[in-house]
KOLSEMI-944659 format. One line per field, with one value per residue (C-alpha): chain; y, z, x; residue number from 1. Coordinates in steps of 0.02 Angstrom, whole numbers, plus 50000, padded with zeros to 5 digits. Example, Ala and Ser with C-alpha at 12.3 -4.5 7.8 and 13.67 -1.06 7.14 Angstrom:
BEGIN
unit c(A, A)
y c(49775, 49947)
z c(50390, 50357)
x c(50615, 50684)
pos c(1, 2)
REM end
This chain:
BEGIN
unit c(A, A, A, A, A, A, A, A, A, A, A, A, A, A, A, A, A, A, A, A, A, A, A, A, A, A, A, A, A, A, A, A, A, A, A, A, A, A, A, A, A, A, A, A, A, A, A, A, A, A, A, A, A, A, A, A, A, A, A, A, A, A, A, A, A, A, A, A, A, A, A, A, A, A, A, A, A, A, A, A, A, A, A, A, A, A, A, A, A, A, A, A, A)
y c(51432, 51386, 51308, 51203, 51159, 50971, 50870, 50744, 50600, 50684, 50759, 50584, 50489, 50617, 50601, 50436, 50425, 50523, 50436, 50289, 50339, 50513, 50558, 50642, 50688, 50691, 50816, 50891, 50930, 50928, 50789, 50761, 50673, 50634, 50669, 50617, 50725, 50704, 50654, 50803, 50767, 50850, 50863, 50921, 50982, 50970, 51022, 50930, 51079, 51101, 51079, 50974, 51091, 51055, 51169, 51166, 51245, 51225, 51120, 51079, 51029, 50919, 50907, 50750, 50772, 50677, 50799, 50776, 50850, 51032, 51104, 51239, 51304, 51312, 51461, 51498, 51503, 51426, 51277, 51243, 51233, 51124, 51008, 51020, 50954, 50807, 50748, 50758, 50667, 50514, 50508, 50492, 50361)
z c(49605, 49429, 49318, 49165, 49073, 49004, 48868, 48947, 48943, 49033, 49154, 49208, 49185, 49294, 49446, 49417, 49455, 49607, 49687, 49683, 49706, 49793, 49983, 50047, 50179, 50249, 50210, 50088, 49899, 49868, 49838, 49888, 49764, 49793, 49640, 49621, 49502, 49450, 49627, 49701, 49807, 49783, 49870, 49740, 49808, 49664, 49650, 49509, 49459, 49369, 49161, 49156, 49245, 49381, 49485, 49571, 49730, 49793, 49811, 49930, 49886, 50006, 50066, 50154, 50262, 50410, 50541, 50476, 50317, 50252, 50144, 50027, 49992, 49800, 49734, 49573, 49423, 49306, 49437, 49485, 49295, 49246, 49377, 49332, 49155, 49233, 49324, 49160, 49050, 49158, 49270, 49468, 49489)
x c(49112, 49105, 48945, 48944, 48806, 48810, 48738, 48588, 48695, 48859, 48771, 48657, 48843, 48934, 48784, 48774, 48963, 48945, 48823, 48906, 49080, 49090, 49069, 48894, 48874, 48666, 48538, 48668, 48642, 48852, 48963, 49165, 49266, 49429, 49572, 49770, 49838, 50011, 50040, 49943, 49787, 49622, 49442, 49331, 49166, 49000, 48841, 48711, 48598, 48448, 48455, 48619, 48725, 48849, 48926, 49098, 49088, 49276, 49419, 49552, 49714, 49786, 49977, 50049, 50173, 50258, 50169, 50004, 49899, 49906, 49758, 49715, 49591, 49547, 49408, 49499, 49387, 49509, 49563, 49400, 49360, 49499, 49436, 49284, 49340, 49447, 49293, 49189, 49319, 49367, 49207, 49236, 49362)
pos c(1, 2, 3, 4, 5, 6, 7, 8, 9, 10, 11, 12, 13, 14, 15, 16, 17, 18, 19, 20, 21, 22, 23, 24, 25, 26, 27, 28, 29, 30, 31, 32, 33, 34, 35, 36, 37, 38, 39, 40, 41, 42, 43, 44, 45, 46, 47, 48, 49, 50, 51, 52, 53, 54, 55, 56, 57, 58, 59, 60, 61, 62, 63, 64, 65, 66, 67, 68, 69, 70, 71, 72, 73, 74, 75, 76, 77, 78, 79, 80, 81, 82, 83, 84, 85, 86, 87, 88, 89, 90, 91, 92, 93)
REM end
């Protein structure tokens, strides 16, 4: 898991963004975006926090193949933080 604390008007653009865009699912704090990177295929999960700060909880990154999809699972500080940084710069798509 990695937190990042966020000026006011990231952090209200970045939740705004999810709640519109990203999955929920009920009675849960955490959101599921959905990235392409460079043709790779992410599920980013979030957390908003208290005082600006969002947290990335994990990520899975997603192979397609002709047998069905493969996953892994993503807990690495410096991954999680990079997409972390994605999701801050271009919003959730």
């Amino acid at each position: 898991m990695v937190i990042r604390q966020l000026k006011e008007k990231q952090f209200e653009s970045l939740c705004n963004s999810l709640r519109m865009k990203a999955h929920a699912e009920p009675l849960e704090a955490s959101y599921t975006v959905n990235l392409k990177i460079n043709g790779a295929e992410y599920a980013v999960k979030v957390q908003p926090e208290r005082h600006n700060k969002m947290a990335v909880l994990q990520a899975l990154r997603v192979y397609r193949n002709e047998y069905g999809p493969d996953y892994e699972l993503i807990t690495t500080g410096k991954v999680l933080s990079s997409l972390l940084e994605i999701l801050i710069f271009q919003g959730v798509v």
